[in-house]
NUGU-573538 format. One record per residue: x, y, z of N, C-alpha, C, O, CB in turn; chain; residue number from 1. Coordinates in nm, 2 decimals, m for minus. Glycine has a CB too. Layout:
N
+--------+--------+--------+--------+--------+--------+--------+--------+--------+--------+--------+--------+--------+--------+--------+--------+-----+
:     nX :     nY :     nZ :    caX :    caY :    caZ :     cX :     cY :     cZ :     oX :     oY :     oZ :    cbX :    cbY :    cbZ : chaine : num :
+--------+--------+--------+--------+--------+--------+--------+--------+--------+--------+--------+--------+--------+--------+--------+--------+-----+
:      X :      Y :      Z :      X :      Y :      Z :      X :      Y :      Z :      X :      Y :      Z :      X :      Y :      Z :      A : NUM :
...
+--------+--------+--------+--------+--------+--------+--------+--------+--------+--------+--------+--------+--------+--------+--------+--------+-----+
END
This chain:
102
+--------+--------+--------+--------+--------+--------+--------+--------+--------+--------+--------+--------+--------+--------+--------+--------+-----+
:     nX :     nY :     nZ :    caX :    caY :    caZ :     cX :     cY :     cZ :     oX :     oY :     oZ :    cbX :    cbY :    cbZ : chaine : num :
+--------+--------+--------+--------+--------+--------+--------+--------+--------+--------+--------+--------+--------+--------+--------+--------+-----+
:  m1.01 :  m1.74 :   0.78 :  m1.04 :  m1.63 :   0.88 :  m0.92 :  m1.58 :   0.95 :  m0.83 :  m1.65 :   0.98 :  m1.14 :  m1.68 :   0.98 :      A :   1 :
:  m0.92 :  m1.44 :   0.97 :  m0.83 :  m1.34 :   1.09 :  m0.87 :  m1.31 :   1.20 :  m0.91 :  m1.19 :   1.24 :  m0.79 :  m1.21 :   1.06 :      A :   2 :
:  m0.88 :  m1.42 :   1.25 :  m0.89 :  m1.36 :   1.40 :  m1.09 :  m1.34 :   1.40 :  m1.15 :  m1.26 :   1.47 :  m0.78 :  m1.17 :   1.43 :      A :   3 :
:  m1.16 :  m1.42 :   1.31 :  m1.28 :  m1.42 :   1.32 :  m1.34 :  m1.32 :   1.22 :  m1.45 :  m1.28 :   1.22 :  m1.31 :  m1.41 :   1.45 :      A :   4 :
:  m1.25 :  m1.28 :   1.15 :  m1.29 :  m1.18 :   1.04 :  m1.27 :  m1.22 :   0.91 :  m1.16 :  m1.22 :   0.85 :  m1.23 :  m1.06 :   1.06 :      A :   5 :
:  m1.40 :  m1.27 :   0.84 :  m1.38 :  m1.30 :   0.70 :  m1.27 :  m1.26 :   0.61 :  m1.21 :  m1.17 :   0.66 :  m1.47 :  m1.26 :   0.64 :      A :   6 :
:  m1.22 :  m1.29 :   0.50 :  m1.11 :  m1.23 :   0.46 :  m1.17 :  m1.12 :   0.35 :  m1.12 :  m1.01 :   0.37 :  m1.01 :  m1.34 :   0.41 :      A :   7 :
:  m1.25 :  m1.13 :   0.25 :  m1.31 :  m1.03 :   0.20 :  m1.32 :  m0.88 :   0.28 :  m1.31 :  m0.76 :   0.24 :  m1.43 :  m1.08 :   0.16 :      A :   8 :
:  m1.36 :  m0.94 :   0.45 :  m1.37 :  m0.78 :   0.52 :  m1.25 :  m0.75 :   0.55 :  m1.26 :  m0.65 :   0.62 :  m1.45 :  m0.76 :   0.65 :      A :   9 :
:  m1.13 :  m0.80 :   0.53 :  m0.98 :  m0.74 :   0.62 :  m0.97 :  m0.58 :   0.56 :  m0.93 :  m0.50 :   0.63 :  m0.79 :  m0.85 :   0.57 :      A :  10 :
:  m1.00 :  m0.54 :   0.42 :  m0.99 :  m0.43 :   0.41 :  m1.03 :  m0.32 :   0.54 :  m0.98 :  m0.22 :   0.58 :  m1.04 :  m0.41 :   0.30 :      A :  11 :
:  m1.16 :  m0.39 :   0.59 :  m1.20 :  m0.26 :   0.70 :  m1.16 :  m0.30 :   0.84 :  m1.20 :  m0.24 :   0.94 :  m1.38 :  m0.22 :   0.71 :      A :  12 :
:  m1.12 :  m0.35 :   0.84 :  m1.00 :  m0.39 :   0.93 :  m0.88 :  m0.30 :   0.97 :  m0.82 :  m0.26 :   1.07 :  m0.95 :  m0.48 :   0.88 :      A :  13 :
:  m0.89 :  m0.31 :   0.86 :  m0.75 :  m0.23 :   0.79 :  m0.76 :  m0.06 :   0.81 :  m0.68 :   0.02 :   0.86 :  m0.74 :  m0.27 :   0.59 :      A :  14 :
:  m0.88 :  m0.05 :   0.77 :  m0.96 :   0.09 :   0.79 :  m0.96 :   0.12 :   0.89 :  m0.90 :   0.23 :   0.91 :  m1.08 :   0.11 :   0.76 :      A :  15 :
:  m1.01 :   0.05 :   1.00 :  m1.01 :   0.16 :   1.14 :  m0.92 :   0.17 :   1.19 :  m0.94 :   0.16 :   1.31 :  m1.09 :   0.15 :   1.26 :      A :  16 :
:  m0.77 :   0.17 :   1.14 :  m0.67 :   0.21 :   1.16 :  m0.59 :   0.17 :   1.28 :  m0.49 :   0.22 :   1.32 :  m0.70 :   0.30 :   1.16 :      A :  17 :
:  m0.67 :   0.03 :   1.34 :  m0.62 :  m0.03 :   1.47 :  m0.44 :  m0.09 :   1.45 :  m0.41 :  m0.11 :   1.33 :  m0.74 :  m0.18 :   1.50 :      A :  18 :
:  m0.36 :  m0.10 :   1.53 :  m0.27 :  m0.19 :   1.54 :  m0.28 :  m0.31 :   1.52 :  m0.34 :  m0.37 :   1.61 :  m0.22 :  m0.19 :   1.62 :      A :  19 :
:  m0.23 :  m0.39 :   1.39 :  m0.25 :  m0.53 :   1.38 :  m0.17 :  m0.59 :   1.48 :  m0.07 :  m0.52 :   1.53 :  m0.23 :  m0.58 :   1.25 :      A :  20 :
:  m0.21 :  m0.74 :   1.53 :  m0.17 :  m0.80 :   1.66 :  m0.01 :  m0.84 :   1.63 :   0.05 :  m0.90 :   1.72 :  m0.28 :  m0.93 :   1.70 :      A :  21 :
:   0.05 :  m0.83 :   1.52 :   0.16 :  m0.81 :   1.48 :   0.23 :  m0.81 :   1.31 :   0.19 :  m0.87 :   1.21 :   0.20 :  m0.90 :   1.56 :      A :  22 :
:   0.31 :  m0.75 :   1.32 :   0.37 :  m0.67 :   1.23 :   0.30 :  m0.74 :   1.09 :   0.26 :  m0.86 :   1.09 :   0.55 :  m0.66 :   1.24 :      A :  23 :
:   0.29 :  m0.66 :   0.99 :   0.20 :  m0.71 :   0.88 :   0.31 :  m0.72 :   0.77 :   0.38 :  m0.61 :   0.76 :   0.05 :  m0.59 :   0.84 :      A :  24 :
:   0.36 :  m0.83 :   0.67 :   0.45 :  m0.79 :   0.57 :   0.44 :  m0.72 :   0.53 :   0.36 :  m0.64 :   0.58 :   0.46 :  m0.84 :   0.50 :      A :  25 :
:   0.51 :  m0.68 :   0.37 :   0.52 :  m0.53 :   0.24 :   0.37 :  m0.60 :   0.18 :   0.34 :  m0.71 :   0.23 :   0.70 :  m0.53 :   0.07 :      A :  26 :
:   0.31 :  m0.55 :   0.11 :   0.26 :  m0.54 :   0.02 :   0.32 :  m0.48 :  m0.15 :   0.37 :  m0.38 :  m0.19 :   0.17 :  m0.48 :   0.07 :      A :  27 :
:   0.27 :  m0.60 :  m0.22 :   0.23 :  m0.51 :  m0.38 :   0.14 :  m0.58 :  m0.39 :   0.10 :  m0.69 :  m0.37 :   0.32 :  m0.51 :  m0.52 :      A :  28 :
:   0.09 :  m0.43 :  m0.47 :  m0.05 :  m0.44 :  m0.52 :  m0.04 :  m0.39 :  m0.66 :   0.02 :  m0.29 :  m0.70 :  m0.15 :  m0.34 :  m0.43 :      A :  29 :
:  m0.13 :  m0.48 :  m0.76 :  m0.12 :  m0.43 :  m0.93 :  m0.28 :  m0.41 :  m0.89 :  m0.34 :  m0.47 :  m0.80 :  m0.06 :  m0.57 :  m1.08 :      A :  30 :
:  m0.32 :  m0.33 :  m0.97 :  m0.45 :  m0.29 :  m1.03 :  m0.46 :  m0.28 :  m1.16 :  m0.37 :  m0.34 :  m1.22 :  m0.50 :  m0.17 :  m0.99 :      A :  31 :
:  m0.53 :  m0.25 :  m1.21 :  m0.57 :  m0.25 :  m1.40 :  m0.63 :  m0.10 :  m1.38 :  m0.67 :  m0.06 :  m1.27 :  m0.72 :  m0.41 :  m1.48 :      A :  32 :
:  m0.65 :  m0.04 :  m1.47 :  m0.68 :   0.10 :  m1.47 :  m0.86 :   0.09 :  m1.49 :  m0.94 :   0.18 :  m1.46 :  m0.57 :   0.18 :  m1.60 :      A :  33 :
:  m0.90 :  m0.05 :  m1.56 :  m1.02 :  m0.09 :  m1.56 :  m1.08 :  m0.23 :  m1.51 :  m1.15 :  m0.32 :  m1.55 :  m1.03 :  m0.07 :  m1.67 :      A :  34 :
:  m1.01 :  m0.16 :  m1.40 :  m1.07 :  m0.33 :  m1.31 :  m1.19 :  m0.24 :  m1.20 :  m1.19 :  m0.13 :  m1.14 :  m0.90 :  m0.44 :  m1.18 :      A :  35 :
:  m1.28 :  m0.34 :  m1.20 :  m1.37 :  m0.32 :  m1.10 :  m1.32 :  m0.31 :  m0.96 :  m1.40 :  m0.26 :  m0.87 :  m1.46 :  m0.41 :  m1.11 :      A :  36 :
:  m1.19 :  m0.36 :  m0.92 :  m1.12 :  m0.37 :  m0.80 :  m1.07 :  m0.30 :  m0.78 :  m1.03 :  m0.32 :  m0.67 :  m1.05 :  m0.44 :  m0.78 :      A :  37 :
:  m1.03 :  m0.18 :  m0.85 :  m0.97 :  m0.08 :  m0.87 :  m1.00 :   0.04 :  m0.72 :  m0.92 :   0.09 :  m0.64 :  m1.03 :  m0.04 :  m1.02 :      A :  38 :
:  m1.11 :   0.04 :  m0.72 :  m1.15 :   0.11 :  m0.56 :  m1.09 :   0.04 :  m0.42 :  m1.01 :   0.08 :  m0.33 :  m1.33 :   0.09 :  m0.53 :      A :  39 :
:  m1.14 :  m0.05 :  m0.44 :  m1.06 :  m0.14 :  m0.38 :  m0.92 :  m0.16 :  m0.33 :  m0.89 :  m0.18 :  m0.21 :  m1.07 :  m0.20 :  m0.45 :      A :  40 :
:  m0.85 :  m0.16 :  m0.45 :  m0.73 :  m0.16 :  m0.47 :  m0.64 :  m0.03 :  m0.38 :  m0.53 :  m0.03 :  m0.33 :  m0.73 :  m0.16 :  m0.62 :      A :  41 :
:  m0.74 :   0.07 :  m0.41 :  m0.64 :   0.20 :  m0.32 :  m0.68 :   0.23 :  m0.23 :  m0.61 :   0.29 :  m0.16 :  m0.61 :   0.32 :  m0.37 :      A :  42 :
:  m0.80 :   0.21 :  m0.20 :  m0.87 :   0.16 :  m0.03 :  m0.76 :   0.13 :   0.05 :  m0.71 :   0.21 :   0.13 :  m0.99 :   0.00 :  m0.02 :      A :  43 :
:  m0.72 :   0.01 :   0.03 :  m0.64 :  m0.10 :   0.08 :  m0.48 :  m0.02 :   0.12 :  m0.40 :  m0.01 :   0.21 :  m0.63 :  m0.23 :  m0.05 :      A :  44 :
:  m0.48 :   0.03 :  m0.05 :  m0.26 :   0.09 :  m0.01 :  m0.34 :   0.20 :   0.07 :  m0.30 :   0.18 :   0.19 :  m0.09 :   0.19 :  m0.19 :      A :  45 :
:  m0.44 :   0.32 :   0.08 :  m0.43 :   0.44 :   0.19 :  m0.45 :   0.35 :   0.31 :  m0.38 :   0.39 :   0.40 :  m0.56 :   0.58 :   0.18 :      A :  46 :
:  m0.52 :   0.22 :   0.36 :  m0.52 :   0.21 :   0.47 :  m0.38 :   0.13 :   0.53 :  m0.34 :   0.13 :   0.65 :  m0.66 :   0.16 :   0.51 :      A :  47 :
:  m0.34 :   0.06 :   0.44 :  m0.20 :   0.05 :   0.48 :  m0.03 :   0.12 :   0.48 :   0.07 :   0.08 :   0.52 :  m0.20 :  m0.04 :   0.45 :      A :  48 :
:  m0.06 :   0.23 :   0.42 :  m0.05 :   0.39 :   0.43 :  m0.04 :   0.41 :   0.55 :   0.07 :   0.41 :   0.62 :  m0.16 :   0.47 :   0.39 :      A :  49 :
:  m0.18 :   0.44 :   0.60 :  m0.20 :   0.48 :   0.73 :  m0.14 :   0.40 :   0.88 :  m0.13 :   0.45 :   0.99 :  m0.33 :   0.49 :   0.74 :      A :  50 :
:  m0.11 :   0.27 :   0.86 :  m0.03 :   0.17 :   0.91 :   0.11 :   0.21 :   0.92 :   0.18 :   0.15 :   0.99 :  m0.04 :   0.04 :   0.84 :      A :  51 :
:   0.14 :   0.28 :   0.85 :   0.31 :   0.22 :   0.83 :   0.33 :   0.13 :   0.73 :   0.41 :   0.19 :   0.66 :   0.37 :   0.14 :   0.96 :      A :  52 :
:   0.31 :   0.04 :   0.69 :   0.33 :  m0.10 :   0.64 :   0.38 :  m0.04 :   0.50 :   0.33 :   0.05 :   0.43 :   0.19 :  m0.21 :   0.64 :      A :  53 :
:   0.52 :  m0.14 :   0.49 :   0.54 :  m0.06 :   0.37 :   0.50 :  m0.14 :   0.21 :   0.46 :  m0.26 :   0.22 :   0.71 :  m0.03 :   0.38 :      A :  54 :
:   0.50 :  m0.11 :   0.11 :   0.40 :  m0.10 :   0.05 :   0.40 :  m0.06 :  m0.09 :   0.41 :   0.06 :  m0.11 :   0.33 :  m0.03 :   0.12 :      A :  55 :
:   0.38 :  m0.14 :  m0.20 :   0.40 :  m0.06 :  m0.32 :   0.23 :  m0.08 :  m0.39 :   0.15 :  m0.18 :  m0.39 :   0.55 :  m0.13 :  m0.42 :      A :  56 :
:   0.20 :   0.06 :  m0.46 :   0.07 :   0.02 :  m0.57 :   0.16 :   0.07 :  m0.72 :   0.24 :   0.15 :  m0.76 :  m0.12 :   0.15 :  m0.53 :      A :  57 :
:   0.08 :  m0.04 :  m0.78 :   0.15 :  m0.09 :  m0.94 :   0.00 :  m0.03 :  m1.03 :  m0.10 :  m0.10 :  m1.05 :   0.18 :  m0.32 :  m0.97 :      A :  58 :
:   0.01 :   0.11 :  m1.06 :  m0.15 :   0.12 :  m1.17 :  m0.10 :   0.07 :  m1.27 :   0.02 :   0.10 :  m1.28 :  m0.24 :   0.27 :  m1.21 :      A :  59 :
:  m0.18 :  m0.01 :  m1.39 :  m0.14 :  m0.03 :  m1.52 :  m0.25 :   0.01 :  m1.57 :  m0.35 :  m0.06 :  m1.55 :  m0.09 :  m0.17 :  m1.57 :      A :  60 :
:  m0.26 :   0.15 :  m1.64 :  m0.33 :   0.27 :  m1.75 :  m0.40 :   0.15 :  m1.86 :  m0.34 :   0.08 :  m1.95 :  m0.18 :   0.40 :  m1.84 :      A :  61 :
:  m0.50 :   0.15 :  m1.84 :  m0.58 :   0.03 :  m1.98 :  m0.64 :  m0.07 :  m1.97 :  m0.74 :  m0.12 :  m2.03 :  m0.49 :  m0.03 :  m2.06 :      A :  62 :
:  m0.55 :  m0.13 :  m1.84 :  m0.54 :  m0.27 :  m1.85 :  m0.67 :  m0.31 :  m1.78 :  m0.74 :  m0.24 :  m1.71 :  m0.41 :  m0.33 :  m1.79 :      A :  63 :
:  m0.70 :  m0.44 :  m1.81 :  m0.87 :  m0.49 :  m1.72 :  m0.83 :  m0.59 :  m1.66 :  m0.73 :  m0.65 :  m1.68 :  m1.01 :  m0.54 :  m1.81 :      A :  64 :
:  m0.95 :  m0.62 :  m1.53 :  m0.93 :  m0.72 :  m1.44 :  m0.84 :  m0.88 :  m1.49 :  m0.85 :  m0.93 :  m1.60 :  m1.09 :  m0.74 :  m1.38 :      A :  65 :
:  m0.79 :  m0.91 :  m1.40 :  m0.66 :  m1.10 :  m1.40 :  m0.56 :  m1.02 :  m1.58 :  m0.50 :  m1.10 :  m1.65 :  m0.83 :  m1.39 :  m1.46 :      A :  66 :
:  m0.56 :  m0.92 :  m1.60 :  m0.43 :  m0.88 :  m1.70 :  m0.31 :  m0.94 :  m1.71 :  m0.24 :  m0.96 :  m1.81 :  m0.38 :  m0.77 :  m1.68 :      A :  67 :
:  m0.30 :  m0.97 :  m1.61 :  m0.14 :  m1.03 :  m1.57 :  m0.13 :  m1.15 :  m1.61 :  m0.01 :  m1.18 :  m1.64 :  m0.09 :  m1.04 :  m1.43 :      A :  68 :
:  m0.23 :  m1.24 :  m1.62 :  m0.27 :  m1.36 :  m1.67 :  m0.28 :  m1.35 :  m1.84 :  m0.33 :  m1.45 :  m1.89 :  m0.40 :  m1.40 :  m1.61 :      A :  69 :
:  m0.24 :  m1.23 :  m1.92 :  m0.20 :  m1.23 :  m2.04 :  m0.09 :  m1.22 :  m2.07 :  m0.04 :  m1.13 :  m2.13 :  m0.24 :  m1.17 :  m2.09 :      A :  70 :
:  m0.03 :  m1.31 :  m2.04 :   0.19 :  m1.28 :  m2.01 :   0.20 :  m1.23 :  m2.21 :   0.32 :  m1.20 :  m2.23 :   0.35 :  m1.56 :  m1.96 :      A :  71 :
:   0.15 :  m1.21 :  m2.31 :   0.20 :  m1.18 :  m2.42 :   0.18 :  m1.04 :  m2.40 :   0.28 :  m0.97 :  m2.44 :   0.14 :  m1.25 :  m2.54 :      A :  72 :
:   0.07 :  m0.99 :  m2.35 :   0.07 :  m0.84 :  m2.33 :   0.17 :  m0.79 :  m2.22 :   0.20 :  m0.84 :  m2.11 :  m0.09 :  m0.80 :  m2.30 :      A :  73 :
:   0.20 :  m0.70 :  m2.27 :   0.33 :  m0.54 :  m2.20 :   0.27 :  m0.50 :  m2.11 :   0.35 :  m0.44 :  m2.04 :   0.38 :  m0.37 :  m2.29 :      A :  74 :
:   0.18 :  m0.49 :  m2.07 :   0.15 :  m0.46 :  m1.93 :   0.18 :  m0.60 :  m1.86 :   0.26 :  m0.57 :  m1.76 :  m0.01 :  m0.40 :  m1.90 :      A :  75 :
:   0.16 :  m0.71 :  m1.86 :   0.12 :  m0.80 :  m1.78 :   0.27 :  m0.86 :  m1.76 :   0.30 :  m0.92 :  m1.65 :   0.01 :  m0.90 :  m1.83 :      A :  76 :
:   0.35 :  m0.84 :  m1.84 :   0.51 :  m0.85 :  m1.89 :   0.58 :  m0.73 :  m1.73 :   0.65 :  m0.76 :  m1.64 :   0.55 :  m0.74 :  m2.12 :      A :  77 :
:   0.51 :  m0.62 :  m1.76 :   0.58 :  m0.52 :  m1.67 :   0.54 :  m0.57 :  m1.54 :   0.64 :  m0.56 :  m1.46 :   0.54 :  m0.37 :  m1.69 :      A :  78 :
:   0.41 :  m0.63 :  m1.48 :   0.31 :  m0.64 :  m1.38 :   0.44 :  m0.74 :  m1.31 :   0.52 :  m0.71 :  m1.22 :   0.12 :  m0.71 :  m1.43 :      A :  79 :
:   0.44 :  m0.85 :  m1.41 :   0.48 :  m0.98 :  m1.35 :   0.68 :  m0.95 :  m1.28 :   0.73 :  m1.01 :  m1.19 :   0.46 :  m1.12 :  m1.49 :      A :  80 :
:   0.75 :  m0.82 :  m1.38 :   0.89 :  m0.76 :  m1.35 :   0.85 :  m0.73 :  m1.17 :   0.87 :  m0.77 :  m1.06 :   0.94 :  m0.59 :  m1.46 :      A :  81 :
:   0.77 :  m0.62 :  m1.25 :   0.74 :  m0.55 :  m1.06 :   0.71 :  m0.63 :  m0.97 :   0.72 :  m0.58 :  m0.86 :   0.61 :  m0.44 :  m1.03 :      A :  82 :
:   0.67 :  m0.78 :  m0.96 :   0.61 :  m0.81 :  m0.83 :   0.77 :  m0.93 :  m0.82 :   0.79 :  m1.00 :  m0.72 :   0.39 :  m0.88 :  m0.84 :      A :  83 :
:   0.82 :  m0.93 :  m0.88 :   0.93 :  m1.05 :  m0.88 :   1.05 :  m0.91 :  m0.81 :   1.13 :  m0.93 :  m0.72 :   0.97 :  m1.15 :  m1.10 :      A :  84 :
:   1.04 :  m0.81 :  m0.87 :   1.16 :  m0.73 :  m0.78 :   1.13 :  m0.70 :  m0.68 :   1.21 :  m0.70 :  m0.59 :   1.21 :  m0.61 :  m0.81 :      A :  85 :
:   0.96 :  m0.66 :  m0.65 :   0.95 :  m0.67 :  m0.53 :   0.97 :  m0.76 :  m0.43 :   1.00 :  m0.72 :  m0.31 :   0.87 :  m0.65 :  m0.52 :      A :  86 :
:   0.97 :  m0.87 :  m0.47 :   1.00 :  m0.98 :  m0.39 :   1.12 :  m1.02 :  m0.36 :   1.16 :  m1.09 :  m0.27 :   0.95 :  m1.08 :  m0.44 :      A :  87 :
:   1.19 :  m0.98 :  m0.47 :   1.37 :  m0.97 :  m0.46 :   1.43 :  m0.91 :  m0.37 :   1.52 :  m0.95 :  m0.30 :   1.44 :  m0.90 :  m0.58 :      A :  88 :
:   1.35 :  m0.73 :  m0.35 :   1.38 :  m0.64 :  m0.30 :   1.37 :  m0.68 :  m0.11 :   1.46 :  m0.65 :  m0.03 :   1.29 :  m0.54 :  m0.36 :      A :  89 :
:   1.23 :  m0.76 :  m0.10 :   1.17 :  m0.79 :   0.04 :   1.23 :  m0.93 :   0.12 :   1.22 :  m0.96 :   0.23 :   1.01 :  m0.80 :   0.03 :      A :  90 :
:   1.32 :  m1.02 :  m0.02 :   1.32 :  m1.14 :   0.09 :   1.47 :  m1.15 :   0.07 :   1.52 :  m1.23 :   0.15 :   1.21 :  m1.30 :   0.05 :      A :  91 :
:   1.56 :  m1.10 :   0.00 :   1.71 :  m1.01 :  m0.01 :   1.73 :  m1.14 :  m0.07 :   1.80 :  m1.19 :   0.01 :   1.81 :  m0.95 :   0.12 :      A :  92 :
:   1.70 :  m1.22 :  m0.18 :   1.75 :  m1.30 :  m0.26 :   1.70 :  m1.30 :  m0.40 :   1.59 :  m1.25 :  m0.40 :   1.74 :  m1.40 :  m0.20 :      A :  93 :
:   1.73 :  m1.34 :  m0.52 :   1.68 :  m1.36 :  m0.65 :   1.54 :  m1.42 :  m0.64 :   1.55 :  m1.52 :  m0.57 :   1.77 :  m1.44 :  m0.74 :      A :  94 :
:   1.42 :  m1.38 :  m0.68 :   1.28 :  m1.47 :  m0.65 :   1.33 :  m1.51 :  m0.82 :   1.32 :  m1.64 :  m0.82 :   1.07 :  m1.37 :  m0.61 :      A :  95 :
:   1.35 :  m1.49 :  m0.89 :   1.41 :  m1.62 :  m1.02 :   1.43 :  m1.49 :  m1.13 :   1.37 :  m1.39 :  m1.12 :   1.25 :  m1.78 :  m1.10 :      A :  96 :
:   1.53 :  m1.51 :  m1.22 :   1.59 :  m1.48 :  m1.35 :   1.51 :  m1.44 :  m1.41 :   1.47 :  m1.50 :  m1.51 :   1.64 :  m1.56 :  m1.41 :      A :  97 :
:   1.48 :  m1.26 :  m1.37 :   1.43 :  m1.14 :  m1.44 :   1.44 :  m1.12 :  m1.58 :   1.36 :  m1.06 :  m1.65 :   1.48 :  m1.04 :  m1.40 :      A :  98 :
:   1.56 :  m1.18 :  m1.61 :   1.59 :  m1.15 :  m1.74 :   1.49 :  m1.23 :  m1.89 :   1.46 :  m1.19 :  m2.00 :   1.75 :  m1.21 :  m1.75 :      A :  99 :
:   1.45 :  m1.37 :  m1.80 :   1.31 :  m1.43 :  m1.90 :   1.22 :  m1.36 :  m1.89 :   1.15 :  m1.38 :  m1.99 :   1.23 :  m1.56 :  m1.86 :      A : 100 :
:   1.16 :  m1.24 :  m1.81 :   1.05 :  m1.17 :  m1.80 :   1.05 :  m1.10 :  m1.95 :   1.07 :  m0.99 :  m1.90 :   1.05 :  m1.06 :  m1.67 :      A : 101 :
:   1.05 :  m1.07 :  m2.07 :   1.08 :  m0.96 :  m2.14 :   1.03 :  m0.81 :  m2.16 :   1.10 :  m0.73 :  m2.24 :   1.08 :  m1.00 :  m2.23 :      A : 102 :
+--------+--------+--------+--------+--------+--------+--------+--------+--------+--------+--------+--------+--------+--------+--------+--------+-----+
END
């Protein structure tokens, strides 16, 4: 729980556009272009958008819901680059040796 708010509901949380009680990390966000989460998914970056909070959305064109959990497939190859630079990018150190990603 947040502050007494389920976690499934933080998106509308998120929505009424309140000031969170303090500063909220980056986000990344991967979607699949055929995930049911997909609404979801950009719900979430416009209302943290509307925050300030900075923030990346990752669409992968094709791909279907836990993708990323197919490390042989090229999307899930790309999924897993982006969220490791992101993390490179946000905590200003190597999150591990990009170069095994292929």
């Amino acid at each position: 729980e947040v502050k007494g708010v389920m976690m499934e509901n933080i998106d509308k949380v998120l929505e009424r556009g309140e000031a969170p009680g303090r500063p909220l990390p980056p986000f990344c966000i991967e979607t699949a272009g055929r995930d049911p989460l997909l609404p979801d998914s950009r719900r979430l970056d416009r209302a943290l958008e509307a925050l300030g909070v900075d923030r990346e959305l990752h669409f992968h064109q094709g791909a279907v819901h836990v993708f990323h959990a197919g490390v042989p497939m090229r999307s899930a190859r790309r999924c897993w680059r982006q969220q490791l630079a992101f993390l490179e990018r946000h905590m200003g150190e190597p999150a591990c040796d990009l170069s095994s990603v292929a």
